[in-house]
Structure formats: structure tokens, C-alpha cells
VOGU-724538 format. One record per residue: residue in one letter; x, y, z of N, C-alpha, C in turn. Coordinates in pm, whole numbers, padded with zeros to 5 digits, always signed. Layout:
# residues N
AXYZXYZXYZ/...
END
This chain:
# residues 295
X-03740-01213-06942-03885-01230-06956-03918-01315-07078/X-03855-01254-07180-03889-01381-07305-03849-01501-07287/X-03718-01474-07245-03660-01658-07207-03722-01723-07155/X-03808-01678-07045-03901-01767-06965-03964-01752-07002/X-04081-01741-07130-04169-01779-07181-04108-01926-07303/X-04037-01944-07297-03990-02089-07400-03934-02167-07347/X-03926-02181-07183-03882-02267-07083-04010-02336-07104/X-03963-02545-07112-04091-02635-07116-04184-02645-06990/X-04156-02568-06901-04312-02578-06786-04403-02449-06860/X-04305-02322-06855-04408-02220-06953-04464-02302-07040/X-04410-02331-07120-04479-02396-07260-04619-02485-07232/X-04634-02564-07144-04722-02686-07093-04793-02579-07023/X-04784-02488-06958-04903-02399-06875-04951-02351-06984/X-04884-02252-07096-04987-02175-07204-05080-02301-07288/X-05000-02390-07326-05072-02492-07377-05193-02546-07316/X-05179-02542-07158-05294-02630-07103-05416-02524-07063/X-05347-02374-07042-05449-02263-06999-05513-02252-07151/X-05484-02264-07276-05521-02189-07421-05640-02353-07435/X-05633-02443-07409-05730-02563-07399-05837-02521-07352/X-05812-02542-07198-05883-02461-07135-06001-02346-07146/X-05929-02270-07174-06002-02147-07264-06107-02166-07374/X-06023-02253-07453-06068-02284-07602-06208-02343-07518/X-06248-02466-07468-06313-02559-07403-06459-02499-07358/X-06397-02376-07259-06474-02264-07217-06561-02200-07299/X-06466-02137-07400-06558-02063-07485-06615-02075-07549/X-06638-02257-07610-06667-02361-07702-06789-02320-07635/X-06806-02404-07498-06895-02468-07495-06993-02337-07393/X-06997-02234-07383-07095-02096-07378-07103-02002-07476/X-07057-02092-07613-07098-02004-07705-07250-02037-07729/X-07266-01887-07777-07460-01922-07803-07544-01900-07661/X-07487-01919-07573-07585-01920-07489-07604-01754-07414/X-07642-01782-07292-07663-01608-07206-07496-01593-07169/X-07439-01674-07099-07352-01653-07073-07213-01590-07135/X-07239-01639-07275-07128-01581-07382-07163-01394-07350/X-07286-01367-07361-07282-01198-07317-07255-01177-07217/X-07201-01244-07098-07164-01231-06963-07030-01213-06954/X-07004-01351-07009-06798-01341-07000-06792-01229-07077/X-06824-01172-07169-06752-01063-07257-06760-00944-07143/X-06875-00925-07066-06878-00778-06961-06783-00799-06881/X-06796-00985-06821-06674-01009-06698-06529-00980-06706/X-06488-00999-06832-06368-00975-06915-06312-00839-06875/X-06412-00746-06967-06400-00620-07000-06375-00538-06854/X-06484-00596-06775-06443-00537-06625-06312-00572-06550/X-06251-00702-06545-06147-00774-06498-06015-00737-06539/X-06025-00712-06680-05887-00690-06759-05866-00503-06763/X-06019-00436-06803-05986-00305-06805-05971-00229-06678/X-06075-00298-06607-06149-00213-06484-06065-00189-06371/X-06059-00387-06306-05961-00369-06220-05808-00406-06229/X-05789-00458-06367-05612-00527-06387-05578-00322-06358/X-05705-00272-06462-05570-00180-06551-05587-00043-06415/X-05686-00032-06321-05700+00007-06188-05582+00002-06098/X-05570-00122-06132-05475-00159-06021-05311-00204-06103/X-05300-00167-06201-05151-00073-06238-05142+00065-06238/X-05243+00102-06254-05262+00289-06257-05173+00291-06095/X-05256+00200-05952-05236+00245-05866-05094+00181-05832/X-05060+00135-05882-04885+00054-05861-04820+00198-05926/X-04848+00235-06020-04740+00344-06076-04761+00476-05985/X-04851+00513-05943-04864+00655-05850-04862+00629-05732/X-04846+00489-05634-04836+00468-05524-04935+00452-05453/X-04994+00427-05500-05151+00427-05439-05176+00286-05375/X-05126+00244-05236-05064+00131-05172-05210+00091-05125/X-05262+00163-05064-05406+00128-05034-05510+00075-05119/X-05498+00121-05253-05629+00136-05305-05550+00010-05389/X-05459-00021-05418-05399-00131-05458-05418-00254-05393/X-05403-00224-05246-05449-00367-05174-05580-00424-05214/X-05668-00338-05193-05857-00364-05179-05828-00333-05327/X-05785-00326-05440-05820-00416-05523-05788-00544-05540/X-05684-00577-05545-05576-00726-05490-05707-00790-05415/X-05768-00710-05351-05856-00823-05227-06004-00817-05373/X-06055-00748-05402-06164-00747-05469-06160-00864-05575/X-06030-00860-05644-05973-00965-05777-05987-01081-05713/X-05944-01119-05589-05952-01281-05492-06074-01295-05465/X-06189-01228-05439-06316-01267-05423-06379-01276-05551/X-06363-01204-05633-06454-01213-05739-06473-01382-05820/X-06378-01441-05781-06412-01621-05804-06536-01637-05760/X-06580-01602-05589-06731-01633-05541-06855-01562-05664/X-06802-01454-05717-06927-01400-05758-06951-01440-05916/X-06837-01495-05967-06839-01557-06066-06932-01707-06059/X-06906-01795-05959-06957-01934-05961-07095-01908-05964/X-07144-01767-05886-07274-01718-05888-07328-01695-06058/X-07290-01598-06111-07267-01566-06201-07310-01663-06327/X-07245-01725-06374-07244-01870-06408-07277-01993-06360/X-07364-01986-06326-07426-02111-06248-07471-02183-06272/X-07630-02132-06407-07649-02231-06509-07595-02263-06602/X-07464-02216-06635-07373-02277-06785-07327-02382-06667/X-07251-02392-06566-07191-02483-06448-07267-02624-06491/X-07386-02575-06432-07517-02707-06356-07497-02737-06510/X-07556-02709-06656-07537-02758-06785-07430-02794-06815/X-07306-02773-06804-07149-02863-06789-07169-02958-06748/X-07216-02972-06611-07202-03119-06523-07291-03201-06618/X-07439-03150-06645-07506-03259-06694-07475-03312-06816/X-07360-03238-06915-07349-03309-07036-07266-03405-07002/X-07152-03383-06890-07047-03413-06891-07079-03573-06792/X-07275-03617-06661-07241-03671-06701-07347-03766-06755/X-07371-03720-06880-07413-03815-06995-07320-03825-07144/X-07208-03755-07123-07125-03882-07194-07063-03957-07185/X-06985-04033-07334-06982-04165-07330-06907-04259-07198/X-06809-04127-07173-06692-04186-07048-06737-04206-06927/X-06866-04121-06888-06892-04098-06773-07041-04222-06740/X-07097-04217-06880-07279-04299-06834-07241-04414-06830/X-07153-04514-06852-07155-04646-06776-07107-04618-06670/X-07069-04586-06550-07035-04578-06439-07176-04528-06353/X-07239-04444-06388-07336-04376-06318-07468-04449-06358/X-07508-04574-06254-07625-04640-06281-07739-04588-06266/X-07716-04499-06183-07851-04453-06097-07967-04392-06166/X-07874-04360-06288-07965-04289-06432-08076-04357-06460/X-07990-04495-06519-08078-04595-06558-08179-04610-06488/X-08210-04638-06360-08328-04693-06304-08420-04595-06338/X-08426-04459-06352-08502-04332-06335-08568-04408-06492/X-08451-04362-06555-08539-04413-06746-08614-04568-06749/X-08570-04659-06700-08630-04714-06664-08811-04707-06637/X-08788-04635-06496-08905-04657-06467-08974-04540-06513/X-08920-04454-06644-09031-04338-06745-09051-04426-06781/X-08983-04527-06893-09048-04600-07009-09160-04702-06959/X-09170-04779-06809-09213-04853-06779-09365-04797-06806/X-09346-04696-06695-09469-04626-06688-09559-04527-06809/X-09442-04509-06886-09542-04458-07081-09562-04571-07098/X-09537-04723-07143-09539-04832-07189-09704-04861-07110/X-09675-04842-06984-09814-04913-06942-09915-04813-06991/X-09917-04671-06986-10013-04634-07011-10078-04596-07190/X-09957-04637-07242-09994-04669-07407-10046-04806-07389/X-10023-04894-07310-10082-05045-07352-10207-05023-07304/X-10218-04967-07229-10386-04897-07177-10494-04895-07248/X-10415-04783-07299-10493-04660-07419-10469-04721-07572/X-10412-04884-07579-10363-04931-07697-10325-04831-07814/X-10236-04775-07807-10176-04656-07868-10021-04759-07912/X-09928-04763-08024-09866-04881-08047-09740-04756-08045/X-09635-04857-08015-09491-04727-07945-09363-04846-07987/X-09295-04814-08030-09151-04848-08025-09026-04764-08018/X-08959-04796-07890-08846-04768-07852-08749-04831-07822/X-08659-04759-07907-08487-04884-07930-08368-04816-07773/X-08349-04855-07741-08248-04848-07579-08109-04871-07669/X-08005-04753-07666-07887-04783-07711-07805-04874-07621/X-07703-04957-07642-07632-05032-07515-07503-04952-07587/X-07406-05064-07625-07277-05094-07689-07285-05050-07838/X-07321-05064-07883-07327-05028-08066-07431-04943-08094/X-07361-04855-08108-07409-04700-08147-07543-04761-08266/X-07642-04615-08210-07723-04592-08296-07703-04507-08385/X-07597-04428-08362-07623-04300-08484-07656-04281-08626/X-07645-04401-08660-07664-04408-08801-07856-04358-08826/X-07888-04407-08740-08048-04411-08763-08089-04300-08725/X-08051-04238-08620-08046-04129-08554-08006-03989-08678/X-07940-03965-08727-07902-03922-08867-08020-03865-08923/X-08095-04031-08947-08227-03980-09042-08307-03972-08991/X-08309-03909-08895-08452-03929-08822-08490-03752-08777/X-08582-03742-08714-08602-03587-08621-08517-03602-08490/X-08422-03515-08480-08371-03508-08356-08387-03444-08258/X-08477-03488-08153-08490-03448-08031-08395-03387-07920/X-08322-03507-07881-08233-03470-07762-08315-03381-07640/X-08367-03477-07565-08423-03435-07453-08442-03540-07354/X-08512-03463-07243-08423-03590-07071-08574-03665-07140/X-08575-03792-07118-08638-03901-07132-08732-03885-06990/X-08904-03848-07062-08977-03889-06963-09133-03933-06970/X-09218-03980-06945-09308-04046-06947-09438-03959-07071/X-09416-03820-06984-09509-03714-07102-09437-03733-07215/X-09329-03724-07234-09243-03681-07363-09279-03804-07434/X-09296-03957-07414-09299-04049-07493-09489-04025-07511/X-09532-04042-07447-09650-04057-07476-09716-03925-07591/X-09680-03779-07578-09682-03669-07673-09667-03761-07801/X-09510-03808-07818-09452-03873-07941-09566-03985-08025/X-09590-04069-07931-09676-04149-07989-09828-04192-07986/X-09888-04058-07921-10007-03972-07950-10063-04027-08083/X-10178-04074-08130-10179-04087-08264-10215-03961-08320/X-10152-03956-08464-10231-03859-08524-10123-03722-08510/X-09989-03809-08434-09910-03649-08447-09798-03722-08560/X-09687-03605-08567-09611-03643-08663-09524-03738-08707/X-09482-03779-08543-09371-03880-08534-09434-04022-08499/X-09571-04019-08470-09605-04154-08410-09590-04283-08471/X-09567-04262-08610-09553-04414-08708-09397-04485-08647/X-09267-04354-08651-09175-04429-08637-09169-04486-08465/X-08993-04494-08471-08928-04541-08353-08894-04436-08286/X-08865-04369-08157-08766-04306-08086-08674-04373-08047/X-08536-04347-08088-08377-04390-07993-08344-04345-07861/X-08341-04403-07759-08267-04342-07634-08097-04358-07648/X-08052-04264-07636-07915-04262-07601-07846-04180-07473/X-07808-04253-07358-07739-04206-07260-07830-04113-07186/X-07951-04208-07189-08043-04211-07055-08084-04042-07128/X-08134-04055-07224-08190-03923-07367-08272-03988-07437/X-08392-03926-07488-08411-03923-07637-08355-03871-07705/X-08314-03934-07794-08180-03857-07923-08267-03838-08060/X-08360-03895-08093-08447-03897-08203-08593-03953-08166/X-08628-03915-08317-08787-03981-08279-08784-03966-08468/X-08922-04062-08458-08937-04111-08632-08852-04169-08692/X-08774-04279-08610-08666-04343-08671-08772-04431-08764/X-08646-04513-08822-08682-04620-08946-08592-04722-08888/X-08606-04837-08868-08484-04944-08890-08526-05052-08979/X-08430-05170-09007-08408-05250-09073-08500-05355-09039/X-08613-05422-09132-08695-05536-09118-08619-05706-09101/X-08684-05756-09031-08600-05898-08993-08585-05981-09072/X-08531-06065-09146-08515-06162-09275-08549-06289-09232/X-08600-06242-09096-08556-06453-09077-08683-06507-09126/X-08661-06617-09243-08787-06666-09280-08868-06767-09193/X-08844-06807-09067-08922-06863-08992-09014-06806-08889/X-08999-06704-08911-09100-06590-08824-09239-06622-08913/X-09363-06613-08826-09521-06650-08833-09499-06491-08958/X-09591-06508-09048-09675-06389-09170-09725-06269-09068/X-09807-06388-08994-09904-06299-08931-09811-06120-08813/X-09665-06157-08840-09617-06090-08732-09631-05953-08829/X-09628-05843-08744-09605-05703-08852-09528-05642-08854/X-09510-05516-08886-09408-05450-08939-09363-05384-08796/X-09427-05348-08704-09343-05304-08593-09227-05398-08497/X-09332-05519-08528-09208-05615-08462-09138-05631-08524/X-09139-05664-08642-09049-05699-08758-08921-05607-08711/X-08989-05487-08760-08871-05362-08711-08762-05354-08569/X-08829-05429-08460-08751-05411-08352-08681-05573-08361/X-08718-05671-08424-08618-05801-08459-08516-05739-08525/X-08526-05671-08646-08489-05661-08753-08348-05575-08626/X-08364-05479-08584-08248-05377-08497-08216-05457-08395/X-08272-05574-08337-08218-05668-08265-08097-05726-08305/X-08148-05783-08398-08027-05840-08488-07910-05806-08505/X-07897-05691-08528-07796-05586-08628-07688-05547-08479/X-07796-05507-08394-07731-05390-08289-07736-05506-08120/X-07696-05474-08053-07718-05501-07909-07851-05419-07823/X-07864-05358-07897-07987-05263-07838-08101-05372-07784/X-08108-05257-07690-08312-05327-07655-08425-05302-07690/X-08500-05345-07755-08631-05285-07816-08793-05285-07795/X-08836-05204-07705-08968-05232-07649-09064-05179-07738/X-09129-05275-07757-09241-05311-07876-09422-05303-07766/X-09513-05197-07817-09658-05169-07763-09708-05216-07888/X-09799-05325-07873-09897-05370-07938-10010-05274-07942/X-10061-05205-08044-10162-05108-08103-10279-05228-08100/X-10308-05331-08149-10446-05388-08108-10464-05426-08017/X-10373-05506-07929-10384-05611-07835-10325-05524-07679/X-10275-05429-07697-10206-05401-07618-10075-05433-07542/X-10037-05564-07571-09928-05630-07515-09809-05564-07548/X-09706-05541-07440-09574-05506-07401-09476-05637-07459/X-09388-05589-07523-09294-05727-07548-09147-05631-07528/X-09083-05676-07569-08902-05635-07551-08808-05765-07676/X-08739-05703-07741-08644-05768-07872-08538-05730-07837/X-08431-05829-07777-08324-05810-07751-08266-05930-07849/X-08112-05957-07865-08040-06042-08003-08140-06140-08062/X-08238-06048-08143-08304-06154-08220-08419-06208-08145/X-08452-06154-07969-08512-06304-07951-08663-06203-07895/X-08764-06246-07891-08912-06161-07835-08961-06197-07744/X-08949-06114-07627-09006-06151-07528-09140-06091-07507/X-09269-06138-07466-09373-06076-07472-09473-06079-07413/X-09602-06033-07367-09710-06072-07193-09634-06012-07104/X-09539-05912-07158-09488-05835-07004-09551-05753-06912/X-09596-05798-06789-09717-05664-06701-09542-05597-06682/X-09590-05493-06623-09482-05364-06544-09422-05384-06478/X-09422-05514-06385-09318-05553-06306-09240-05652-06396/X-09299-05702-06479-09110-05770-06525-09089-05737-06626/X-09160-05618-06718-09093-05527-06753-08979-05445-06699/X-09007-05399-06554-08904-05342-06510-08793-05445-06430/X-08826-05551-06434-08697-05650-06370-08639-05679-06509/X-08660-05716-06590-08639-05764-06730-08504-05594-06795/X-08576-05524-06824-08503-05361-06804-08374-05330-06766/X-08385-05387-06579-08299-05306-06486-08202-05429-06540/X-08240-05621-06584-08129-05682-06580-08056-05632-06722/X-08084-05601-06761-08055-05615-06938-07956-05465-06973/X-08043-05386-06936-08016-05253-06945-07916-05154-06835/X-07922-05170-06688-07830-05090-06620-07699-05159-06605/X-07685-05273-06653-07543-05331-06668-07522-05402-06796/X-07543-05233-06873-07507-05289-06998-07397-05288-07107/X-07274-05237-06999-07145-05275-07052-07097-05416-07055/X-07182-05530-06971-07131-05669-06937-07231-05748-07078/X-07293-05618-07159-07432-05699-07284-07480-05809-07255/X-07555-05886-07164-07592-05967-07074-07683-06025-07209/X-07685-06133-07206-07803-06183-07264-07926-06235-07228/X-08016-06288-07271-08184-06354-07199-08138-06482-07177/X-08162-06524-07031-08143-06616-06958-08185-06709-07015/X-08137-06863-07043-08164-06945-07073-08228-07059-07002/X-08323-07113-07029-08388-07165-06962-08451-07321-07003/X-08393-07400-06925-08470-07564-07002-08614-07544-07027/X-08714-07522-06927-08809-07530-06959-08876-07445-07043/X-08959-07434-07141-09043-07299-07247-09100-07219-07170/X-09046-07088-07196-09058-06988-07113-09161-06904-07208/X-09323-06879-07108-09431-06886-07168-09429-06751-07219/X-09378-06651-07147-09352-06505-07200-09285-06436-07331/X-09235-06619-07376-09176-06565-07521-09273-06580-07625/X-09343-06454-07717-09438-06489-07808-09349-06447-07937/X-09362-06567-08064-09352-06582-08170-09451-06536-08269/X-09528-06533-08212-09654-06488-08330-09783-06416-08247/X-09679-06251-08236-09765-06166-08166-09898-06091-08301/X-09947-06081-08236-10104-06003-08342-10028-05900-08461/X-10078-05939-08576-09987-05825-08636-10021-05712-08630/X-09883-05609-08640-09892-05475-08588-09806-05385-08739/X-09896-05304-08821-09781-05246-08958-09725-05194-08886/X-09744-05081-08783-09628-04963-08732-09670-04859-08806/X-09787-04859-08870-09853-04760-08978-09955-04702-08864/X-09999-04735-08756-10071-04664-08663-10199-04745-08689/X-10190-04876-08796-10329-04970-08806-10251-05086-08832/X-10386-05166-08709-10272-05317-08770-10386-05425-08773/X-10367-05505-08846-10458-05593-08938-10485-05656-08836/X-10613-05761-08849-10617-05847-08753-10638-06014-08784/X-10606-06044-08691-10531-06219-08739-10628-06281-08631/X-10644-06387-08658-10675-06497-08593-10590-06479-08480/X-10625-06580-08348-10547-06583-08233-10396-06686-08281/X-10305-06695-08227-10193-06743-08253-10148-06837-08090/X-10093-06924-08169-10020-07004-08022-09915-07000-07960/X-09903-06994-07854-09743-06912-07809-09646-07060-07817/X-09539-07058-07854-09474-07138-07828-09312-07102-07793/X-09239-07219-07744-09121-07158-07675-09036-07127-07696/X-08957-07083-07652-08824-06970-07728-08732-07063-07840/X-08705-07032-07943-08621-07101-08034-08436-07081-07950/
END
């Protein structure tokens, strides 16, 4: 009996069952379920293991079987049992990192939340910025910020940038089809050929353009206008439909980091010198500005 516990297949089963385990108990600690496995346990190991050696030693051939049979079903009443730690497994498992580029279907859903908060803050000219993680992690910003972590949806952004609540000055981060934060801060843009007149919210989503691969959808608080800052560049006059074509190209295939199509002719949707906006929840007002074409 000992010998065959230090034979290398033993060894690789305790190793891979004690993972296992570990994995398990990791990840229902804290929750309802951690008070569950401890009863399931207690019943399994005391109730019917130690039941059903009592009835091996006195002969008890019958009552030994129909337990043998009770121990093989109790898998069904377990999956029952645990059902919402299950359904919460699958969903972490798949929004991480290994699993959310493969599964597009996410994207379109977030997608079309943000489309639809975006339009109805440009409405209600209520001013919103949200950074879209791709390839290069946000966490750093995420760090300092309030962390949310919740499914990304149209109420949830619009709550956020409500004026007059707590988080509305900053940014929210999406990460893996999530809000991961809200009241971010990022880095202002240096490039000295950008118009005065631009403000601090755009500034802010150039400025994380730059740095990161991210996408950054920028709500104009006076004017209302929708724009998007992807490497450096502003796209802006977006209605909801090419917001969401603009989105689905950029964003659901964004392991290939696609860039903004290039185009001979000046593509009128690119504005350089959008109305300035601080990102302070007031934004100054400028003279009208002339759009000109993408640098």
C-alpha cells in the first residue's frame, strides 16, 4: 500500500487531484457555497464513506449496495447544489485573458451598450469618457482609480456620468467586455500642434491614445459630439451608426490592433479642433473651429 503511493502515476494523480482541490476551494471561498461544501463533506466522508464501512465490516451486503448506489448519484445533486458557483466559474473563466479574444460575440453586446449610453449622453450633453482596453493593459490606471468590476451596460455608464455624482469628472476603463474602474486619470497629450482651443478631456483620451493601443470614446459636454482616439489620431461627428461600424472594426478584432484606414482623400469626420471640453464637468466656450483633414 505505501509502495504504491510513490509509484510516478500515484504521484501525478495526488498532484493533479491536490490542484484541483486547491482551485476549488480558492475560488468558493467567501461565497454561500464555501458553507455548503463543508455540510457536503461532512455528510460524504462521515455519513455515507463511514456508513458504508460500518456495513462492509458486519456484512451488511444490502445496505452496502444502496449506499454504493446513493454515493454514484449524488454527482446529480451536487451540479444542483452548486449551480451558481458553476454558472460564476464559466463566466470568469470566459472573460479571461486566454479565453476573451476568441469569444467575439461579447464584443458586439458592449459594443452596442456603449453605443447606445454614448447617444443618449450626447443627447442630454452630459460629457463621458471611456478608454476600451485592446493589447496593452490598463492596469496601471486602473490601480488608482475606484474599482468597479461590473458587466458593462448602458444604465451603468450613464449612473457614472450623471453629473453631479462622484465619478463623473474622470474616465471609466473597460476590460474584457467589464468595467474595471471608473474615475480614472490618464496622461495629457504633448503634441504641440494640437489647436489651444482643444480641452482637457480630449487631451486626456490623445494623451492614452498615444501611450496604449486602447480606444477612447470621447462625449462632448457642450456640443454634444461623439468622437473616438485611437494611436494618436481623433475621429469625430460620429452619429451611432458609424460609431458602431467604426467599434465593431477596431475593437472585436482586436488582437490583429487594426489601425484607422487610410485614406487619400480628407476624411471630414476627423476633427482637430473639437469645442473645448476641461473634463471638469464645464467646458469653456470657443469660437467655432474648422475641421480639417487627418494629419
Amino acid at each position: 500500500m505505501i509502495e504504491a503511493l510513490f509509484k510516478a502515476s500515484s504521484l501525478i494523480e495526488i498532484t493533479v487531484l491536490t490542484v484541483l482541490f486547491y482551485f476549488i476551494l480558492k475560488f468558493i471561498r467567501g461565497t454561500r457555497g464555501a458553507g455548503l461544501l463543508k455540510g457536503v463533506v461532512f455528510l460524504v466522508v462521515v455519513g455515507f464513506v463511514g456508513f458504508l464501512y460500518l456495513s462492509d465490516l458486519a456484512g451488511l451486503i444490502h445496505l452496502k449496495e444502496m449506499m454504493k448506489w446513493i454515493i454514484s448519484g449524488s454527482t446529480l445533486a451536487l451540479i444542483v447544489i452548486f449551480a451558481p458557483e458553476m454558472r460564476r466559474g464559466l463566466q470568469r473563466l470566459a472573460q479571461s485573458r486566454i479565453l476573451s479574444p476568441l469569444l467575439h460575440e461579447h464584443s458586439s453586446a458592449v459594443i452596442d451598450e456603449i453605443v447606445g449610453a454614448t447617444t443618449k449622453l450626447s443627447k442630454n450633453r452630459i460629457g463621458a469618457l471611456i478608454a476600451i482596453e485592446r493589447d496593452v493593459g490598463l492596469s496601471e490606471y486602473v490601480e488608482n482609480a475606484v474599482k468597479v468590476d461590473a458587466r458593462l451596460t448602458t444604465e451603468l455608464l450613464e449612473t457614472i456620468f450623471y453629473p453631479g455624482s462622484a465619478l463623473h469628472d474622470g474616465a471609466i476603463i473597460v476590460q474584457h467586455d467589464r468595467v474595471a474602474a471608473a474615475g480614472c486619470l490618464f496622461p495629457l497629450t504633448d503634441d504641440p500642434t494640437l489647436t489651444k482651443s482643444l480641452g482637457t478631456r480630449h487631451r486626456a483620451a490623445l494623451g492614452l491614445s498615444e501611450e496604449t493601443d486602447a480606444l477612447v470614446v470621447v462625449v462632448s459636454e457642450e456640443t454634444g459630439r461623439v468622437s473616438v482616439c485611437v494611436e494618436g489620431k481623433l475621429v469625430g461627428h460620429l452619429a451611432p451608426e458609424a460609431l458602431t461600424q467604426l467599434l465593431t472594426e477596431l475593437y472585436s478584432d482586436h488582437r490583429k490592433a487594426r489601425s484607422l484606414p487610410k485614406k487619400k482623400e480628407p476624411d471630414t469626420r476627423v476633427l482637430l479642433a473639437p469645442p473645448s471640453d476641461t473634463g471638469n464637468g464645464k467646458e469653456s466656450p470657443t469660437p467655432p473651429q474648422k475641421e480639417e483633414p487627418a494629419r
